[in-house]
C-alpha positions in Angstrom: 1.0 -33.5 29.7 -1.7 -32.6 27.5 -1.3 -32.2 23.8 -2.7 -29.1 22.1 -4.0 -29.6 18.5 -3.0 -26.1 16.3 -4.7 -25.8 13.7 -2.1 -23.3 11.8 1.1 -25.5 12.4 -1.0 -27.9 11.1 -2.1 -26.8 7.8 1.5 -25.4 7.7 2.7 -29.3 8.1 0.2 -30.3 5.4 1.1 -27.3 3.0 4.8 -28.4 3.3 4.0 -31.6 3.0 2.1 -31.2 -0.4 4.9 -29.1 -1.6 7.5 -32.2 -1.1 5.2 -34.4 -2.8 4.6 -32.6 -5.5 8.2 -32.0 -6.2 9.1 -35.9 -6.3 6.5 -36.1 -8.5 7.4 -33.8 -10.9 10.7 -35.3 -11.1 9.6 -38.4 -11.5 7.2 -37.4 -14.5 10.5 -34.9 -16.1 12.8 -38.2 -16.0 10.7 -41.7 -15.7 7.8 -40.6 -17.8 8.3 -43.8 -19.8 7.4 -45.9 -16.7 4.7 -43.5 -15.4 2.6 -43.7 -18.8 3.0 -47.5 -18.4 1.7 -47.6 -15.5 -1.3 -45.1 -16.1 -2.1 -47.1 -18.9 -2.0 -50.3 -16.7 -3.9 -49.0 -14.2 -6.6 -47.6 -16.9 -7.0 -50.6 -18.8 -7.5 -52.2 -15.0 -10.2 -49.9 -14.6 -12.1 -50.2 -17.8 -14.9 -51.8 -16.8 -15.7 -49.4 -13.9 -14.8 -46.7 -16.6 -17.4 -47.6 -18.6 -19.8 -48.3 -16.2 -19.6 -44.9 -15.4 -20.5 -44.0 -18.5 -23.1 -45.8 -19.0 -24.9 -45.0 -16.1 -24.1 -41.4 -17.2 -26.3 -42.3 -20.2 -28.5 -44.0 -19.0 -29.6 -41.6 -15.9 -31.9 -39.3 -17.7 -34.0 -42.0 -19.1 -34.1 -43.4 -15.6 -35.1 -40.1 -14.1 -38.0 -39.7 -17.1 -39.4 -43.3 -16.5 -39.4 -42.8 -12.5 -40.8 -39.6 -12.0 -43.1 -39.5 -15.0 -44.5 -42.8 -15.4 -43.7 -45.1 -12.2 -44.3 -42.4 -9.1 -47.6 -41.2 -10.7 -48.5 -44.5 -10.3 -48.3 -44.9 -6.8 -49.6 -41.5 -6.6 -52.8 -42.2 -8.3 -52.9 -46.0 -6.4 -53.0 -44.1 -3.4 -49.5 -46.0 -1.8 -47.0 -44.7 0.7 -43.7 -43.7 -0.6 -41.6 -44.7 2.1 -38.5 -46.2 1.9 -39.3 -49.5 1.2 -41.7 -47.8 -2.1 -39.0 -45.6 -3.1 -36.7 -48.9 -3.6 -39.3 -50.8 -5.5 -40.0 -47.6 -7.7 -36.2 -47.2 -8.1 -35.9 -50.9 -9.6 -38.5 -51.3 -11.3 -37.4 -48.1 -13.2 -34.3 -50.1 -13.9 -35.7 -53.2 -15.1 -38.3 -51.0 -17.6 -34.9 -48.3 -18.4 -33.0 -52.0 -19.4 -35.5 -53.2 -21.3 -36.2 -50.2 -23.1 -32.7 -50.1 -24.1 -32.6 -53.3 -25.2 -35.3 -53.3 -27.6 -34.6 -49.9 -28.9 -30.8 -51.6 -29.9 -32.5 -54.7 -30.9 -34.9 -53.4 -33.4 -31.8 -51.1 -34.6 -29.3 -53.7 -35.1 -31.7 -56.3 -36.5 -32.7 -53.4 -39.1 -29.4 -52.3 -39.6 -27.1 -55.3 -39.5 -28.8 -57.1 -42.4 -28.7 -54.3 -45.0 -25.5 -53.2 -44.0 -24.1 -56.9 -44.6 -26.3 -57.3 -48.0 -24.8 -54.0 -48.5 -20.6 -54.7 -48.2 -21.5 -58.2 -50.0 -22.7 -56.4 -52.4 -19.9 -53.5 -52.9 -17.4 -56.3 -52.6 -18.9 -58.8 -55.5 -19.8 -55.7 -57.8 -16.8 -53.8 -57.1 -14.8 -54.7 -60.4 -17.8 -53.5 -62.1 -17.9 -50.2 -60.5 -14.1 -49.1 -60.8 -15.5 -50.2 -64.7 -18.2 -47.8 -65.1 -16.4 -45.1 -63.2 -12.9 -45.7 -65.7 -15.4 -45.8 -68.7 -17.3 -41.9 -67.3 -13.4 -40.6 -66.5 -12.4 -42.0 -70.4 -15.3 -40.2 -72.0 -15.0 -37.1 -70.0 -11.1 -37.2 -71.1 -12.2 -37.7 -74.6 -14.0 -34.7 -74.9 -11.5 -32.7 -73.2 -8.6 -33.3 -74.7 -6.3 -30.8 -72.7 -7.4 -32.2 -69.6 -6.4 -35.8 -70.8 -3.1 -35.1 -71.3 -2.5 -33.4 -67.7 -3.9 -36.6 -66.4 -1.9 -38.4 -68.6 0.6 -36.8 -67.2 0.0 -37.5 -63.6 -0.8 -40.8 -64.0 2.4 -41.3 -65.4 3.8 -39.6 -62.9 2.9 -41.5 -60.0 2.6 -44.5 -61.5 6.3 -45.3 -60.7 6.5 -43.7 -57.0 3.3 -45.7 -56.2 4.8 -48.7 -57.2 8.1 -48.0 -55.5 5.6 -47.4 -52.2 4.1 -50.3 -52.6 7.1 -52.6 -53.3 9.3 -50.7 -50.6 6.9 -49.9 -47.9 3.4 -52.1 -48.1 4.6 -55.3 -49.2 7.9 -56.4 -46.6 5.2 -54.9 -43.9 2.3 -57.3 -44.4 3.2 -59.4 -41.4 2.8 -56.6 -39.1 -0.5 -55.6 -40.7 -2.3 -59.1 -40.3 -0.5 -58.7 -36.7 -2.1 -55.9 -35.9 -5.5 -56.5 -37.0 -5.2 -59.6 -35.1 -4.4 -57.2 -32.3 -7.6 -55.2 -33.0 -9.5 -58.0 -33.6 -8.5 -58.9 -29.9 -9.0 -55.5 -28.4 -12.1 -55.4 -30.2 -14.2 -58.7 -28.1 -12.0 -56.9 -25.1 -13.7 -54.0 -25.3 -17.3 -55.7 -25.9 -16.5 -57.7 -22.6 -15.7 -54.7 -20.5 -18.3 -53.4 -21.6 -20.9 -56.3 -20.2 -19.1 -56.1 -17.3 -19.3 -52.2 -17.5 -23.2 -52.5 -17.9 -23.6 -54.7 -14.8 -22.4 -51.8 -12.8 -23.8 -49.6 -14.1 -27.2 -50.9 -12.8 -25.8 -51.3 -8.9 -24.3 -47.3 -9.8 -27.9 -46.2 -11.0 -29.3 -48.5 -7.6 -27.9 -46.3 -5.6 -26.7 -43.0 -7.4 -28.6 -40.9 -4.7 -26.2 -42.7 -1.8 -23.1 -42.0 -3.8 -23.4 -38.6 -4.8 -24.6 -37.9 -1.3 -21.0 -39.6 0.3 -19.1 -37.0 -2.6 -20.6 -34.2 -1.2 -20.0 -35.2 2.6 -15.9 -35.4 1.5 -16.4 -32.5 0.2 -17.5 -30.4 2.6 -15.1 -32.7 5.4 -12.0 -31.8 3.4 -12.9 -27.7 2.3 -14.1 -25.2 4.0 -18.0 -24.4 3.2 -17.4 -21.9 0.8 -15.2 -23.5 -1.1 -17.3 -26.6 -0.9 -20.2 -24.8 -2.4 -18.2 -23.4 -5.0 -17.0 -26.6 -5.9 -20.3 -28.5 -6.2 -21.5 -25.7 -8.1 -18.6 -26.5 -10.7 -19.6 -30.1 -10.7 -23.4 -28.5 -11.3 -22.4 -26.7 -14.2 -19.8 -29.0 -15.4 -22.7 -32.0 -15.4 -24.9 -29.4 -17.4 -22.2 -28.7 -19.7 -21.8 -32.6 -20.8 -25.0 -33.6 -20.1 -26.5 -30.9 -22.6 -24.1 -31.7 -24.9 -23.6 -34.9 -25.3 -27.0 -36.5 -25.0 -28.5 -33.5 -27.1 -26.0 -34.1 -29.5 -26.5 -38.0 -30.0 -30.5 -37.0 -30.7 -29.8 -34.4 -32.7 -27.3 -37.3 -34.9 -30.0 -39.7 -34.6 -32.6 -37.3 -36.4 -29.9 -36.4 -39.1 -29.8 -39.9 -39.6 -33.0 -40.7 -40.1 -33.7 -37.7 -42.2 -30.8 -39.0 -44.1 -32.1 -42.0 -45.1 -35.4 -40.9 -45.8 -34.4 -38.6 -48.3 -31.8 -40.9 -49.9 -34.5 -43.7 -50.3 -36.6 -40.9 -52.2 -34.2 -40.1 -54.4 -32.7 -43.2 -55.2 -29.5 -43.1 -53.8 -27.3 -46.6 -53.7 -26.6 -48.2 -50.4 -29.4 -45.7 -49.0 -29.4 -47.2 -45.2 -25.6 -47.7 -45.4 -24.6 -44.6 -46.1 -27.3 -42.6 -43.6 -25.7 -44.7 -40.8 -22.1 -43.2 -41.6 -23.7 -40.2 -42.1 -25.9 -40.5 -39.0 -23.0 -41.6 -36.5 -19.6 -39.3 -37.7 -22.2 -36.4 -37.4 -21.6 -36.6 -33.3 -18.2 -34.9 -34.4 -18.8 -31.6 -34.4 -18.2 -29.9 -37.3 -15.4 -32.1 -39.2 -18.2 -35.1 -38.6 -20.4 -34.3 -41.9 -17.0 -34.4 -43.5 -15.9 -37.7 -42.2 -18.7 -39.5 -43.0 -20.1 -37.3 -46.5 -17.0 -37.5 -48.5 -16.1 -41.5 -48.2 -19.8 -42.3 -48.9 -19.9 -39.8 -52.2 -17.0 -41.7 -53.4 -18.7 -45.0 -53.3 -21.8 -43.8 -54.7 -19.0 -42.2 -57.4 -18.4 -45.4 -58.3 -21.7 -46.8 -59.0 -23.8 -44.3 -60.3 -21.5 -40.0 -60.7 -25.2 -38.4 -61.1 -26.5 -40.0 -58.2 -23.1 -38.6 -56.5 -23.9 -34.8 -57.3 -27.2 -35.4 -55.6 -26.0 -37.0 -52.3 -23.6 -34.2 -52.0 -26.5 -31.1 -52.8 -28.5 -33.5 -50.0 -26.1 -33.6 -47.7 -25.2 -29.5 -48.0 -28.9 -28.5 -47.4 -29.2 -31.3 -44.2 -26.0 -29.8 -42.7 -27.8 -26.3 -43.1 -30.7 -27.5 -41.3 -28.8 -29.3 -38.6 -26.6 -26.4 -38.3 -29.0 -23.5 -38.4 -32.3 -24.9 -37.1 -32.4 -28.3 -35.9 -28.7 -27.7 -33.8 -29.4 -24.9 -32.0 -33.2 -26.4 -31.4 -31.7 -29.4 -29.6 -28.5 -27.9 -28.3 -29.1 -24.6 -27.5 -26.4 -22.8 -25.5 -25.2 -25.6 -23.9 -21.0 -25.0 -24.6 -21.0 -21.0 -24.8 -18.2 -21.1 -27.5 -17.9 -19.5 -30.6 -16.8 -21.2 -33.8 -13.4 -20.8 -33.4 -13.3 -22.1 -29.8 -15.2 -25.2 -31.2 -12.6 -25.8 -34.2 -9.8 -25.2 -31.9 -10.8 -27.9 -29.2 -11.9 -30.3 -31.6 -8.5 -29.9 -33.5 -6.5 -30.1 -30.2 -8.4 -33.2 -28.5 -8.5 -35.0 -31.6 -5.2 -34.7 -32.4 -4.5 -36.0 -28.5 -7.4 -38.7 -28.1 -8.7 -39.3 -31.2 -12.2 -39.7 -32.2 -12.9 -39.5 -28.8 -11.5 -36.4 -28.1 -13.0 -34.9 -31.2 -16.2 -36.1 -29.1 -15.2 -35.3 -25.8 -13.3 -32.1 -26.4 -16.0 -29.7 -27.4 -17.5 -30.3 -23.6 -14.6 -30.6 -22.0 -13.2 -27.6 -23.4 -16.2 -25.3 -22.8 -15.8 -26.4 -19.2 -11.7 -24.6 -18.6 -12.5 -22.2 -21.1 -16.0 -21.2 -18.5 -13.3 -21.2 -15.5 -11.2 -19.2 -16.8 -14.0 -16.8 -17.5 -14.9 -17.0 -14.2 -11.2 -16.4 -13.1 -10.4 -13.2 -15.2 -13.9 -11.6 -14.6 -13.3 -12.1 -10.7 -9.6 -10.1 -11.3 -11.3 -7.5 -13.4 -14.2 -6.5 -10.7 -11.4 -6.6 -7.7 -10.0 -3.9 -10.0 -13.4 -2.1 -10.5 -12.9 -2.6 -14.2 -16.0 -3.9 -16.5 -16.2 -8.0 -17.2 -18.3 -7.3 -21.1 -15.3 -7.2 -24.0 -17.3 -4.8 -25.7 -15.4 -1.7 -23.8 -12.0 -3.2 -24.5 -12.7 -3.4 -28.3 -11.1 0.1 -29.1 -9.3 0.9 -25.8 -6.0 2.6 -26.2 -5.3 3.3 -22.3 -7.2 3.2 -19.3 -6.7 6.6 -16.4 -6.4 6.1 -12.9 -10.3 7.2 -12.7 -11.0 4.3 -15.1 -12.1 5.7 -17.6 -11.4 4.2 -21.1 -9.4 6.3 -23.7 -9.7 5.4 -27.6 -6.8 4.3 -29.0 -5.7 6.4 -32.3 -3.5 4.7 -35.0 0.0 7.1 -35.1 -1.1 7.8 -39.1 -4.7 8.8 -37.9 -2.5 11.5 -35.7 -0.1 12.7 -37.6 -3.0 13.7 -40.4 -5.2 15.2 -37.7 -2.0 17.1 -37.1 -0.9 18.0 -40.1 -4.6 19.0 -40.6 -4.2 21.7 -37.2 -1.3 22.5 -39.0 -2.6 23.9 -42.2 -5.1 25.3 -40.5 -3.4 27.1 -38.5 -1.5 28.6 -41.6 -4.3 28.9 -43.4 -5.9 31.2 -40.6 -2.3 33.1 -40.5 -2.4 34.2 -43.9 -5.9 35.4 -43.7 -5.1 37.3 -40.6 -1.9 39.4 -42.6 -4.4 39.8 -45.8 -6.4 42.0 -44.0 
């Protein structure tokens, strides 16, 4: 007997079958979710180095890309050699071995410049901190002096808070110092973890970048196995857009950080400000935060320059308004363009909600990642709106009260804007009543 494959009863079978899988699932995640975060936490920290190769290669891929087609295959070109297959592997690692070592000097040169100043830098904060909380009681005493009213309120609070502080500390900090030294132990640890995942991340990230033509070519072949071919184009047009999206993002945001460092510490040096490469490096690295990142970084660095010099304070905070104007009116938008599509609000909520989820990372992460459901869900209610002949701009929906069968819109009045336009008819109408009996 032969056997007859249907292709309905079969999809039917499959349907059915993700439907039962997806209810044990969903039990299992409404009453083990305890477990099931243990285990996704397992399996990530498993996968961390493969994670993070990832990344990397993410990172590292339009540098490769410049180096190769600009600089390595105009080579050949101009040598007059074949690119066959055998040319386009040499091109492809010898793009590698220039990307790597590009990197590596670029973070050389950086760390060796960085690492020393920052380090002379906490020494120095650390052996000339008594003298600073000094010369910043001494400015807050003469301030108080002359202002005598002000004195006492602080008086006040100080004596205040004194006590509860005390309690806190005595209560709270002291009988948990054990756990504290535990845990920075514990970061300490998680810390050379993280630096050895990501060595081990880099490594495979080279092999990824070796061959990144091959593996994006075996994701589009599932693709179009397991989906029809319009939904398969669809989808690698999301993944199109959705690379775009981060790509534009996040590289064009770590440049644009980079520049607001530098321009940072340029202008701090000419000015004087203390601790002038320290603090353009906070400044520099929290501002790939959107938005709260000038924040993060601005306001612990004015307090420490507080403490050693107030004028210089007042200074590094007008410098740091006006660079935050430029980076967010010109230099931003230079670098960045378009690339999210979201307004202010959209940006504050995403970075609110992802940071408040992941962390910095999410703060990070979350503009991007954002911009991406909040671009299919665009897509989504614009695709209902035109299968009901209805418009996809907002602009006609700004003022719409109701919309007819023959679509068309119709204002929407306020019930006070009525009932004067009627009372209005109204005395009208009486009005032209009593001229009629006058005459």
């Amino acid at each position: 007997m032969k056997f007859h494959f249907n292709k309905k009863y079969f999809y039917w079978g499959l349907t059915a079958l993700f439907v039962v899988m997806g209810g044990i699932l969903f039990y299992y995640i409404l009453f083990h979710s305890d477990s099931l975060s243990s285990v996704l936490h397992s399996v990530i920290t498993v996968s961390m180095p493969i994670i993070d190769g990832l990344a990397l290669a993410y990172l590292i891929t339009p540098i490769l890309n410049t180096i190769e087609r600009k600089i390595i295959k105009p080579i050949y070109v101009k040598a007059k050699i074949p690119i066959d297959s055998k040319s386009k592997k040499r091109i492809r690692m010898i793009s590698i071995l220039l990307t790597i070592v590009i990197i590596l000097i670029i973070l050389y040169e950086f760390f060796a410049m960085i690492i020393p100043e920052l380090i002379r830098s906490i020494q120095s904060i650390i052996q000339q901190f008594p003298t600073y909380v000094n010369n910043l009681t001494a400015w807050v005493t003469k301030i108080l002096e002359n202002n005598p009213d002000l004195e006492s309120v602080v008086n006040e609070l100080l004596n205040k808070y004194s006590t509860m502080l005390n309690r806190f500390l005595n209560s709270n900090v002291l009988p948990k110092i054990n756990d504290l030294i535990k845990t920075l132990s514990m970061s300490v640890i998680g810390f050379f973890k993280a630096m050895w995942n990501l060595i081990i991340g880099f490594i495979i990230s080279i092999y990824i970048l070796g061959s990144k033509e091959t593996f994006a070519g075996q994701a589009k072949k599932l693709v179009y196995a397991f989906l029809d071919i319009p939904t398969a184009n669809q989808t690698i047009s999301n993944v199109r857009f959705i690379h775009s999206t981060f790509s534009g993002f996040i590289i064009g945001k770590i440049i644009d950080s980079a520049i607001i460092g530098v321009i940072c510490f340029v202008c701090t040096s000419i000015i004087g400000t203390p601790y002038a490469i320290l603090v353009s490096v906070v400044v520099g690295v929290t501002n790939i935060i959107p938005f709260f990142g000038p924040w993060l970084g601005g306001i612990p660095c004015a307090l420490l320059i507080l403490m050693v010099n107030p004028i210089q304070c007042l200074y590094f905070i007008i410098l740091i308004l006006i660079i935050q104007q430029f980076d967010g009116n010109i230099l931003g938008p230079k670098i960045l363009g378009d690339s999210t599509g979201l307004s202010g609000f959209w940006v504050i909520f995403a970075i609110t909600v992802f940071g408040g989820i992941f962390g910095i990372l999410g703060m990070f992460v979350g503009v991007p990642i954002f911009a991406v459901f909040y671009a299919a869900f665009r897509a989504v209610v614009s695709k209902l709106l035109k299968g009901k002949d209805l418009p996809t701009d907002t602009t006609p929906y700004l003022l719409v009260g109701s919309i007819g069968e023959d679509k068309t819109f119709t204002e929407y009045v306020p019930v006070k804007k009525k009932r004067k336009s009627a009372a209005g008819a109204e005395n009208k109408t009486k009005t032209q009543e009593s001229g009629e009996k006058g005459k």
